[in-house]
Structures are given as C-alpha cells and as structure tokens.
C-alpha positions in Angstrom: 17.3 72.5 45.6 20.3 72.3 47.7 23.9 70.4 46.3 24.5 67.4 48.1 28.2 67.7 48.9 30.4 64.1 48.7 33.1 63.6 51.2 35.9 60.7 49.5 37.5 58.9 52.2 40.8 57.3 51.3 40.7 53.5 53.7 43.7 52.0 54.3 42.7 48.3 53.2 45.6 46.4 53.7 43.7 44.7 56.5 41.6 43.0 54.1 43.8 40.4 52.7 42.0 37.0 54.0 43.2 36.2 57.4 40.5 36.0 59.9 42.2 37.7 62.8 40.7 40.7 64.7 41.4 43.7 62.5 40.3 42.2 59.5 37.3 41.3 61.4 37.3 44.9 62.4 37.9 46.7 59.4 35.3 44.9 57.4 32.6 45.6 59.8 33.4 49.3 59.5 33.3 49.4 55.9 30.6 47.5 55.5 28.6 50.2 57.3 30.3 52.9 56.0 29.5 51.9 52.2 25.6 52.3 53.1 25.9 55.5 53.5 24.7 58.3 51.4 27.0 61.4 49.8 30.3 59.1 51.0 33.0 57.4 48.3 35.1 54.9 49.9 38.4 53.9 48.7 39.7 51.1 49.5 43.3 50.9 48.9 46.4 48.7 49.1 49.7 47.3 47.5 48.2 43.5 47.2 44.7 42.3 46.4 41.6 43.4 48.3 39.5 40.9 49.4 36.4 42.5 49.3 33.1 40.6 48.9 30.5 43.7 48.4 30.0 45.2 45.1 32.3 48.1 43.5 31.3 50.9 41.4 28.9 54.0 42.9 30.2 54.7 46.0 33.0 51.9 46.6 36.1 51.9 44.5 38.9 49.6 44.7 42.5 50.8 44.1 45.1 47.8 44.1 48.2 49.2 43.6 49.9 45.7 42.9 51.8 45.6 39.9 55.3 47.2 40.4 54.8 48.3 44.4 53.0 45.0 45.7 57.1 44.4 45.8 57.1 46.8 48.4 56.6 46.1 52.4 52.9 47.6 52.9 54.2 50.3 55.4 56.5 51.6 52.9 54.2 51.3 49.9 51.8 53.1 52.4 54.0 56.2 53.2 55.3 56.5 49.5 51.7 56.2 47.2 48.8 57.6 49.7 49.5 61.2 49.3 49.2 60.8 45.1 46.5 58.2 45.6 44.3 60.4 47.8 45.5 63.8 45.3 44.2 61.4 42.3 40.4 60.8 43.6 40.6 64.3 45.3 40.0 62.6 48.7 39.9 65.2 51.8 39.7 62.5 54.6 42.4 59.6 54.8 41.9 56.6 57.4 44.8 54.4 58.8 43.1 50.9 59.5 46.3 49.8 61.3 47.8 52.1 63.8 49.9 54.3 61.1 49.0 57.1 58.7 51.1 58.0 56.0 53.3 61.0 57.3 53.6 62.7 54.6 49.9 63.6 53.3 49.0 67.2 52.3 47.6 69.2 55.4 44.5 69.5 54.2 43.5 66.1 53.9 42.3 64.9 57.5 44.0 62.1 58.7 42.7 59.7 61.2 44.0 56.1 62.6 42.5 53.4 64.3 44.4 51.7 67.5 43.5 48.5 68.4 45.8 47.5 71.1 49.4 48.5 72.2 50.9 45.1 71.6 54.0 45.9 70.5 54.5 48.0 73.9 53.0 45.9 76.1 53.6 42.2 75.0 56.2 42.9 72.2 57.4 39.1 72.5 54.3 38.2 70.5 55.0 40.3 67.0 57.3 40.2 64.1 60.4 41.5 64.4 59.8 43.4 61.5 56.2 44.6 62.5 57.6 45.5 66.0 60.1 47.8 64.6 57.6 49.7 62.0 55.3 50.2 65.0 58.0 51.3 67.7 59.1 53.6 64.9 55.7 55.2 63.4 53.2 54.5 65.8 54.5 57.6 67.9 54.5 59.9 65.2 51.4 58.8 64.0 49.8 59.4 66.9 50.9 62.6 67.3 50.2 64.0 63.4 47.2 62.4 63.0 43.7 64.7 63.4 42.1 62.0 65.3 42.6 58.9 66.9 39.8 56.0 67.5 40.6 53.6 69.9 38.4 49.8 69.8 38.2 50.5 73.6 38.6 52.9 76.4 41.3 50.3 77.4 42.9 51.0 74.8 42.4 54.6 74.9 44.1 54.9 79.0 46.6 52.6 77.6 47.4 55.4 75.1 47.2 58.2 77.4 50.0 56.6 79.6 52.1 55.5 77.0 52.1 59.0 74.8 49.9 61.3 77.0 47.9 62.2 74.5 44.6 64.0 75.2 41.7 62.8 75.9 40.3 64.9 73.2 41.8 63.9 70.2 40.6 60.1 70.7 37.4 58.7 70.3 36.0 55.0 71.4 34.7 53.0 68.3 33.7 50.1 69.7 33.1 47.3 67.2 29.3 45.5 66.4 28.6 42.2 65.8 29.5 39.9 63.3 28.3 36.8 63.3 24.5 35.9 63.2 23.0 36.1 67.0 20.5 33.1 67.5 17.3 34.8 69.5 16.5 30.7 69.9 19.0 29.7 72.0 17.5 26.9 75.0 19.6 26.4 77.8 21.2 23.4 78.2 20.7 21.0 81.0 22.7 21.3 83.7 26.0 19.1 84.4 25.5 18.5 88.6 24.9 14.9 87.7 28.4 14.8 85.2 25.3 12.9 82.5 26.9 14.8 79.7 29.9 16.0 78.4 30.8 20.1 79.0 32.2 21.1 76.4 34.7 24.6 76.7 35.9 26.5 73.4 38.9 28.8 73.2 39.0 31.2 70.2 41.6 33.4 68.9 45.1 33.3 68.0 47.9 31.3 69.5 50.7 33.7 71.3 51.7 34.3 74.4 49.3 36.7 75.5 46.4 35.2 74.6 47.9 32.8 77.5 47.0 29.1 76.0 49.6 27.6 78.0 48.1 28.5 81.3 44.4 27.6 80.1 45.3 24.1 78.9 47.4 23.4 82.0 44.1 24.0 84.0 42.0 22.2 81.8 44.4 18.9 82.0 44.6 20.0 85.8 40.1 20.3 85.3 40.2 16.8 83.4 41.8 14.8 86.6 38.5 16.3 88.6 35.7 15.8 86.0 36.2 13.4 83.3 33.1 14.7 81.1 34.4 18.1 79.6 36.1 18.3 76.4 37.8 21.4 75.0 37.5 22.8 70.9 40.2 24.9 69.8 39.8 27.2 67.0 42.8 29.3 65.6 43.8 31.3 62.8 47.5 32.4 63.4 50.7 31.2 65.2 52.4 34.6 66.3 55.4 34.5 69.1 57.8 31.5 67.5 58.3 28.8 70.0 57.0 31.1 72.9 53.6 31.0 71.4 52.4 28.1 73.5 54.5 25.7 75.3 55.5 23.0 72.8 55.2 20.1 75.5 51.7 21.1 76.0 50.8 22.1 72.7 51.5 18.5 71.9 49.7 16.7 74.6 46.7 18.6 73.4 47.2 17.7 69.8 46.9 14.1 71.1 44.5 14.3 73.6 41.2 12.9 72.6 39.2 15.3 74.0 40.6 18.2 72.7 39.6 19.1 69.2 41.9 21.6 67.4 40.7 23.4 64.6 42.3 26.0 62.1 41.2 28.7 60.1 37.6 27.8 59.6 34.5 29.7 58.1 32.2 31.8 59.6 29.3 29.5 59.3 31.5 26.8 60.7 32.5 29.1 63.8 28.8 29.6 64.6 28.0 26.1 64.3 30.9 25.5 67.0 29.5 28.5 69.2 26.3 26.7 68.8 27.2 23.8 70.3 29.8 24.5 73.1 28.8 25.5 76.7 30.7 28.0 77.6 33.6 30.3 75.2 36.5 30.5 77.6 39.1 33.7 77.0 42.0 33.6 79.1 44.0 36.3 77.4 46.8 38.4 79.7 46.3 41.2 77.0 43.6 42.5 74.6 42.3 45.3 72.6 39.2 44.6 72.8 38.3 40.5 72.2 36.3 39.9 69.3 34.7 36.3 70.1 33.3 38.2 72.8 30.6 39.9 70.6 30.6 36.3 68.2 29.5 34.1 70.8 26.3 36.2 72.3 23.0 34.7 72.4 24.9 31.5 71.5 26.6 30.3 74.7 27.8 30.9 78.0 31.3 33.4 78.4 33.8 33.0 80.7 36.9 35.9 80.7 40.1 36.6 82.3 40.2 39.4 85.1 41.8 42.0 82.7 40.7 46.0 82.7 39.4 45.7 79.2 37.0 42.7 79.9 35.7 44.5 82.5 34.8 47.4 80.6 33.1 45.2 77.8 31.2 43.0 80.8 29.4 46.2 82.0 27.0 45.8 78.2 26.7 41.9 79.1 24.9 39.9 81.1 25.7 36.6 82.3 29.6 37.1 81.9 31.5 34.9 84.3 35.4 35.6 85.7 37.8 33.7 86.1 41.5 34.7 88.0 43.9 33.1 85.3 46.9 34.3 87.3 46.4 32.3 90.1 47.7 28.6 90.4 46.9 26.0 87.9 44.7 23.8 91.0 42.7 27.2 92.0 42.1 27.7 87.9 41.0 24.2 87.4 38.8 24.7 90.3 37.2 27.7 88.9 36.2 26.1 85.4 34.7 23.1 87.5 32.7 25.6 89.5 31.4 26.9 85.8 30.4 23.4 84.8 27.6 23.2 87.7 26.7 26.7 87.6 22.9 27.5 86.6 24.5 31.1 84.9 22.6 31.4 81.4 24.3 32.4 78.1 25.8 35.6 77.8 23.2 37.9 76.0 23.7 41.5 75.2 22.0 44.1 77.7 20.1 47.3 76.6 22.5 49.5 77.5 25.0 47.0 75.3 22.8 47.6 72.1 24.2 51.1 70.9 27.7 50.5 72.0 27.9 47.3 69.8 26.6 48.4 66.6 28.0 49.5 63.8 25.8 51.8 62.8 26.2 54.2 65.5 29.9 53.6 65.8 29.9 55.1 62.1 27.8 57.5 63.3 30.8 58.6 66.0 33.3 58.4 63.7 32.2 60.3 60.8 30.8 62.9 63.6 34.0 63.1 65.1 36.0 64.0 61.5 33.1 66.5 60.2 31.5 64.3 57.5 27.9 63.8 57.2 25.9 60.9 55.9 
C-alpha cells in the first residue's frame, strides 16, 4: 500500500477579518474548497483574529499570531513571521491572498499570490495612503519572486502584463464560484410598459470613485424626472476615497430621497432577500477585478453592467446580461435604464459554458495543478 504524501500550505488569512468586501468574499470561497480536500493541511495565518466559521483540527489549523505582533501593520508582521511560521508546520507551499508574498521565504517553499485588481495603478485615488504605498512598493517585487501568479480574471491578467510584462506563463486565471444560494425558481416578473408597478434597480459594492456612484445616481435622478415608478436600494460595505468617494451633494440627496433605500453592511441572507426582490442589479463601475455581485445575483434578477473589458469577458458565461455606456451623458444614461425598465430581457442565468469557469471546485482544481499538489 502506497504512502499518501500531505502537502501543508501556509494561507495568508488576513483577508478574513469580517468585512464583506470582495477579497474576503474571495478568499473564503477558496478555502472553503480547498479544506475538502484530501492529503492537504491548510494554515490559516495572521497577526489579528481569524474569522473562520468551519471547523479546525485535521486538516485546518489556525495560527493567530496576535499577542505581541497584532501591534504590527499586517504587511510587516507578514514579511517578518511567515518564513518561521511556514519552517514551524514544515509547510513547502506558501499563498499570498492579497497581492504580496513575504520576500524573504526559504527557496524551497513555493510561493504563489493572488491579484485581484491593479487598483492602486489604475485608480490609486480610491486606496489608503498607507495601503497605496505598501502596494507601489511590494507588489512589483512580489510579482516578480513569486512561483506563480493567479489573477481573478484575464483582465486582470493583460492588465499585469502591461504594467510588469510578465509572462503569460507564470499566471494562471482563478476565476471565483458562487456564493450565495442561486434560486432555480425564479418567475419573471411582469413587465413595466404600463408603469403599473414600481422597478426597482440595486447597486452593490463599495462606495469610491471607481465603482462610479456619482455618475449612476445622477442618471437615476436624471431616470426619475422620465418614469416616476422606479426606486433604487443601495447596499454598501465600505467608504474608500475620503470625500471623492461619491459626490457629497449627491450622496445627500439620495440619503433623503424617498425612493432610494441605503443600506449598510448587511448579511448574506439579507443580501439574497434584496436580490430577490429587485428587477434588475445595476454595476456602473469604471474599474474592476472581476465584480463579485455579478456571480450573487444569478438566477435571482436581471444584470445590467458598464462597458468595461472585464465585464465583457465575464458576459461571455451569462446570458441575459444587458450594457449600458456609463460614460456617456447623464440624459443618454438615464435613457438607457428607462429602455431596461420595458425590456422583455429575462434574469441573468449562468450558461453551460459558464458552469466550470464559476466553480470553485475546478478553480482549486487549476490552482493546486498549477503549483504541483495533488488532492
């Protein structure tokens, strides 16, 4: 009888700290795959507490390194403890959940890092000022030293290419799966030629400047002087971008508007109740990574995107996806979302060739492929 051979895989878990926002989202998804699998030990590490809802013990141990170094900024914590950490479970495969791996691991532990976007290239206005310096000055070098690089997109992956031009293969596409429950029940809703009902439009995601709230609520005050019967939900988990985030003028005529609803940081079972029962999930975003809601909302209503490369891409596994040209005027906008309101377009639903692409099962299969573990 042959010996079954365990490969320990050191996760950066910093990522799972509570907030709601994509990577988390992410990162949870692909550990909650990866701790199914057989001759693996994950762990999970980080300089604050995990919050990890799954059990511990067998193959998923927890290392919170929060006593003395949880006074430490994660990035540094991360470069300082990951090489003894990984040393002390004899780890051979390390994971940066975050865009950085810690530079100074042994050689023969295989590092790999996940990129979900280029923000702080591309639309640096929106981070930190202290998270935009860390990434100008280790994403690079990460890049570079790490074994291999998955990206949440091909998007992502030609965005990386031009930036560094790094080759095509040392990257791999891990797309994401779903994560919220998919309703195989969905009935269409009536149709709104008459204006009988109120349309109602939902907008999901964090507020800065890229996810380009401003422009979408200008439109849908501009959509509201045409066709009184649409209202508009809200739901957000962060502010990034200071004042720039979204115009404060607007912000606050939305706050008071009585058909806008705006909600923040709300469960899961609360966000499917919401993509339940709005018509259509509207994402006017300038930039993304990928766009999470995306996957949330199938099978529960009807998606309209921005003309961006990445939507594109993800439109090509769904059917029923809608476009709208957010960088044309506010009138030509608000004309678009009216034309959605009477269209006979059913809810965005998943296409065969979708199925693998979206599933975390076979993007752990590409992943583990990719850095010579089997499972």
């Amino acid at each position: 009888m042959g010996i079954e051979l365990i490969s320990k895989i050191v996760i950066d878990a910093r990522p799972l700290n509570g907030n709601k926002n994509g990577v988390t989202r992410y990162v949870s998804g692909l550990i909650n795959e990866l701790i199914t699998r057989k001759n693996i030990v994950i762990i999970l590490i980080s300089n604050r507490k995990i919050i990890y809802t799954g059990e511990v013990g067998g193959n998923v141990i927890l290392y919170e390194d929060d006593k003395l170094w949880s006074y430490f900024p994660g990035t540094l914590w991360l470069q300082i403890r990951s090489n003894y950490i990984c040393k002390k479970f004899d780890a051979k495969f390390f994971i940066g959940t975050q865009h950085i791996i810690p530079l100074f691991l042994d050689r023969k532990i295989h590092r790999s890092v996940i990129f979900h976007d280029l923000v702080y290239l591309k639309h640096p206005e929106t981070m930190l000022r202290t998270n935009l310096v860390i990434s100008r000055l280790l994403c690079g070098f990460s890049l570079k030293y790490s074994d291999r690089v998955f990206c949440v997109s091909n998007a992502t992956r030609d965005d990386i290419s031009k930036a560094y031009g790094l080759s095509a293969k040392k990257t791999s596409v891990i797309y994401p799966g779903a994560y919220l429950e998919a309703s195989d029940k969905y009935v269409s809703k009536p149709l709104n030629k008459d204006k009988s009902r109120v349309y109602k439009f939902l907008v999901v995601g964090s507020l800065e400047p890229r996810k380009n709230i401003t422009k979408f609520l200008e439109s849908y005050f501009k959509l509201r002087e045409i066709n009184e019967c649409v209202n508009l939900t809200i739901v957000y988990g962060h502010k990034w971008g200071g004042a720039s985030a979204v115009d404060t003028k607007i912000f606050d005529r939305a706050s008071n508007d009585p058909s806008i609803d705006i909600k923040y940081s709300i469960t899961d079972a609360e966000l499917i109740s919401i993509y339940s029962e709005s018509d259509v999930l509207v994402f006017p975003s300038i930039y993304e990574g990928f766009g999470l809601p995306i996957l949330e909302a199938l099978n529960h209503t009807k998606i309209v995107l921005n003309e961006i490369p990445v939507f594109r891409e993800i439109s090509v596994y769904i059917d029923n996806i809608q476009f709208v040209d957010f960088s044309k005027p506010v009138s030509d906008v608000a004309s678009s979302l009216n034309r959605v309101t009477l269209s006979n377009v059913d809810v965005a639903k998943i296409n065969a060739s979708g199925i693998a692409c979206f599933s975390w099962k076979e993007s752990c299969n590409r992943m583990l492929n990719s850095i010579g573990v089997t499972s």
